[in-house]
N, C-alpha and C positions, 0 to 999 in steps of 0.2 A: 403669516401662519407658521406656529412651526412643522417642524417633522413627525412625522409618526408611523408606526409598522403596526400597519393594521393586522396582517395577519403572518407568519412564518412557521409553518409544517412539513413534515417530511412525510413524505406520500409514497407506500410501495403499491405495484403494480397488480399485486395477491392481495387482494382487498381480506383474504383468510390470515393473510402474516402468517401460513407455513409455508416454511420450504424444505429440498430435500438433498445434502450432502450432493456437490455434482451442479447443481441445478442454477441458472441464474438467479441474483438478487436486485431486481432493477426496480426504478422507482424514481421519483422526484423531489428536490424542494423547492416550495413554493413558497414566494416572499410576494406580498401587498404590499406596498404603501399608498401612502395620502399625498407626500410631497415627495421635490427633489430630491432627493439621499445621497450623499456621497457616503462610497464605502472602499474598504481598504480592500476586502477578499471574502469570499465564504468557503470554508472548509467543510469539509464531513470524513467523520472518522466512524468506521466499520468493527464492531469488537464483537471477541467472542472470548467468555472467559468461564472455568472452573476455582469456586473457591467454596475452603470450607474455614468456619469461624465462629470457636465457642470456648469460655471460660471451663477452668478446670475446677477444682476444690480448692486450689489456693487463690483461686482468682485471676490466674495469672492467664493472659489472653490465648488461644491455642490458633494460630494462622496457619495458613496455606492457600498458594493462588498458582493456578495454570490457565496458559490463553493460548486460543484455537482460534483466532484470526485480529489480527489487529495491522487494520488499514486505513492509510488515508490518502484524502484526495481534496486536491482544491479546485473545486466547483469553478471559482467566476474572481479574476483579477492574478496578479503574475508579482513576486515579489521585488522586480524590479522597478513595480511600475506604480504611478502616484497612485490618488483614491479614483473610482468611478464613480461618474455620476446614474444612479439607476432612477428612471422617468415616473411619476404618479403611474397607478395600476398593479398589476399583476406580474409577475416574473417567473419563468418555471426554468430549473434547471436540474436536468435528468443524469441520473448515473445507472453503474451496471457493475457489476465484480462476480466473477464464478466462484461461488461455494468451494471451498477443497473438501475432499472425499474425506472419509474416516472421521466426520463432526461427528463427537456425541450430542444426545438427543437433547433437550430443554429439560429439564427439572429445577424446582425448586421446593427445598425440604427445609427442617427445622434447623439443622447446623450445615448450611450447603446448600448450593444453589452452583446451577448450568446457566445461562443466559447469554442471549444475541441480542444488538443494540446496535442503532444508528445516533449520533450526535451531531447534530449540524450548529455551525458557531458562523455567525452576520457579525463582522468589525467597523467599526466605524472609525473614522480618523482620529473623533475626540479620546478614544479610548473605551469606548463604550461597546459591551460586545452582547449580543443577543443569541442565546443560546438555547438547542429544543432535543428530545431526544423520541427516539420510538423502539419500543420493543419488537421483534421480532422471531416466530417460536421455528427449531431445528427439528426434524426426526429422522434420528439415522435408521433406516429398515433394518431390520432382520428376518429375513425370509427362511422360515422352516422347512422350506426343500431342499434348502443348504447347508442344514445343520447336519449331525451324525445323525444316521438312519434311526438309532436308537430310539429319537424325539415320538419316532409316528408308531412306534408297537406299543404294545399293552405292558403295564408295570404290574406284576408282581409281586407280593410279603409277604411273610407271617412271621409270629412269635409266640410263645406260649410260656406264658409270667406265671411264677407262685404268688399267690398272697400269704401275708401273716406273716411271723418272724420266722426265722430260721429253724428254729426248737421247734417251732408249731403251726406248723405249714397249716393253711387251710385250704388246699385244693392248687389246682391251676386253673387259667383262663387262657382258653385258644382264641388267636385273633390271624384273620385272613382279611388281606386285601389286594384288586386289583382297578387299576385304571386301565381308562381306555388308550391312551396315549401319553405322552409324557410332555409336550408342546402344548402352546395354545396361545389365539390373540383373544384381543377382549372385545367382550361376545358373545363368546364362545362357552359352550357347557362340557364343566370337567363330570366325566360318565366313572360314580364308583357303583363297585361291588366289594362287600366285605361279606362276613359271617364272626361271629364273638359265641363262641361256646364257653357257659360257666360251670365249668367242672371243678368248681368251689365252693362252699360252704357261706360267703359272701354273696349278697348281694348285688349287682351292678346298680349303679342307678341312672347311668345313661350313657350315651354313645355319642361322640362327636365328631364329624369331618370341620376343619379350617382351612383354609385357605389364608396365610401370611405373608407378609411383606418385611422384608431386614432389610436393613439401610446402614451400611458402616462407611464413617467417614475417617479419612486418612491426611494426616498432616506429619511432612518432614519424614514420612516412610513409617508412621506408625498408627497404627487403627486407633483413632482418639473415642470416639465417641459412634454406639451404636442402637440403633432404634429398630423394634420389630412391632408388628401391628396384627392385629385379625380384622381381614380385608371382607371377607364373606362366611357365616358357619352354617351348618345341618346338623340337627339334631333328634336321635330318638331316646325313647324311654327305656324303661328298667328291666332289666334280664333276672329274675330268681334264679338261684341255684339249681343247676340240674339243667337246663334251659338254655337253649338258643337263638339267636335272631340274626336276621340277616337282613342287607339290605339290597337290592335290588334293581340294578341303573338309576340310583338316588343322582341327581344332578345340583352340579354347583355351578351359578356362572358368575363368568370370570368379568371383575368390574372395567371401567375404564385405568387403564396402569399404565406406566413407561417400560418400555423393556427390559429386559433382562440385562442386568451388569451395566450400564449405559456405555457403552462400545466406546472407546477414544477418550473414556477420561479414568485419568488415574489417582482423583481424589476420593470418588463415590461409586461405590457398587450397591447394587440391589439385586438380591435375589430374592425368590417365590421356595414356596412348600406347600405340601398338603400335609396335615396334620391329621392323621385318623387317633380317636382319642377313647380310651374306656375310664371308666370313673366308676371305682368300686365306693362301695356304703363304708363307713368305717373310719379308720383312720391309715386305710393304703394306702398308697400312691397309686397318681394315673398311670395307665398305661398309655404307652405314645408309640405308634409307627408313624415315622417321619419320610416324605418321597420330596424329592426336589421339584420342581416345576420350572418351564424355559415358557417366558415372555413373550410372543416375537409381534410382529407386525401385518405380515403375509400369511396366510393360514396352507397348511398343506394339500396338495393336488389329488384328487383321486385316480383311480387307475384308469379313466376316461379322460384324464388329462381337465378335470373341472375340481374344482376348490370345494374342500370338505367343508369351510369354515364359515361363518357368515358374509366373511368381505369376499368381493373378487379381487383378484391383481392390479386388473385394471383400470379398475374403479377406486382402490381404497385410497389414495391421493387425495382424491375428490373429498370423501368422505370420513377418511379417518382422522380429521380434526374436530368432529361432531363428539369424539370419544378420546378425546386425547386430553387429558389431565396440564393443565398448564399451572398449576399451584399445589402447596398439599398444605393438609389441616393442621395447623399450631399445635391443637389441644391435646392434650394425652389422651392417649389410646388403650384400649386390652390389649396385655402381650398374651403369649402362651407360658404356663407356669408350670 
């Protein structure tokens, strides 16, 4: 009868495959066979890499690659030494490697992709190599008690835009806005207040909060290619002239996202905004007040030393892979215009 490898898988011990910068990565590979097997070694190599990769307008390929851990280890057999014979059944052979601090998180986007990966390679003496690999997803925290105090007060705007050309101004439009804070995990509801007084002779004809996502990717030290999205909007209706409106702890929440800038790699950043928008009738231009927004993981403490935010500290481990984005969407998106 001959040989045969019924089964060979790599098995982590996080049946969730997160883990967290620091943390161990232990786990097994498991090899079945049918019959005697003679083998030379099994290997397993540990990787972590950042790459970004996309054509330009001439076509001509646009690369970049950094790596965040790359290791290996051989499991079972010594290079000095003949093949082993391993016996019919089951085989399990366990590894372990500590995480290095400062991983960034898992992402994978349209030009760019973060990824963690185990490969396990079974040799045979004939030359014959059997080979398996397993994903595995990284999150590096960002706890907002640790950020500039800045993150947890209320933000602040306003502007006040003419419409019409220059010769023939048609009024101005007042616009006020405030958030309640400037941080936040996802969850969590961004709290606005604004007010748009139309002290013009135009129409509005609606009012918008956004919430976006940019995504710039960097090759060779230069920002190649950059993508922005509308993650979540709010929207009211039409202001006449003379006329105000206002809105009123209107609530956006924040969807499942990766963090802010992804900490430790230097091919892809991402950052967030709010977008408060006016849109006069006509042929104006929107008006846009633009606030930044910070990502994090950890949501901020109250003054009772208890978490403002939907997750707890101690918990979100557990749980923040339920809302942890492990792919993004191909297709074209709405940007902000």
């Amino acid at each position: 009868m001959s040989r045969k490898l019924l089964k060979f898988l790599i098995l982590f011990d996080n049946p969730s495959l997160l883990y967290f910068p620091g943390q161990f990565l232990t786990g097994r590979v498991l090899v079945e066979l049918e019959d005697d097997t003679p083998v030379l070694g099994l290997y397993l190599h540990i990787l972590g890499e950042g790459c970004v990769r996309l054509r330009s307008r001439g076509q001509e390929r646009v690369y970049d690659k950094e790596n965040y851990i790359d290791f290996r280890m051989r499991l079972l057999g010594e290079s000095s030494q003949g093949p082993i014979i391993l016996s019919p059944g089951i085989h399990s052979f366990p590894f372990k490697l500590g995480l290095p601090l400062g991983l960034p998180s898992t992402f994978l986007g349209k030009h760019g992709w973060i990824q963690y990966f185990c490969k396990a390679a079974l040799k045979e003496p004939n030359g014959l190599v059997h080979k398996n690999q397993q994903v595995f997803i990284v999150m590096s925290p960002i706890d907002l008690n640790l950020e500039p105090p800045v993150v947890a007060q209320p933000f602040h705007c306003e502007m006040e835009h003419k419409l019409g050309m220059p010769c023939a101004s048609s009024g101005t439009v007042k616009c006020r806005l405030r958030l309640g804070k400037g941080g936040y995990i996802p969850g969590e509801k961004i709290h606005i207040w604004a007010s748009v007084t139309n002290n013009s002779r135009v129409e509005i004809k609606a009012t918008e909060a956004i919430l976006t996502e940019t995504i710039q990717y960097t090759a060779r030290g230069k920002v190649v290619q950059t993508e922005r999205r509308e993650l979540t909007t709010l929207s009211r209706g039409k202001i006449k002239s003379g006329h105000k409106d206002e809105w009123i702890n209107e609530k956006l929440v924040v969807p499942p996202l990766p963090p802010t800038n992804l900490r430790g790699c230097n091919l892809i950043r991402i950052q967030y905004e709010l977008f408060f928008i006016v849109i006069p009738k006509s042929f104006n231009k929107k008006i846009k007040l633009q606030v930044p927004i910070l990502i994090a993981t950890y949501p901020l403490r109250g003054e009772n030393n208890t978490n403002t935010g939907s997750l707890s500290r101690s918990g979100s481990k557990e749980r923040y892979p339920t809302i942890l984005p492990t792919y993004r969407p191909t297709s074209e998106s709405k940007s902000v215009k």
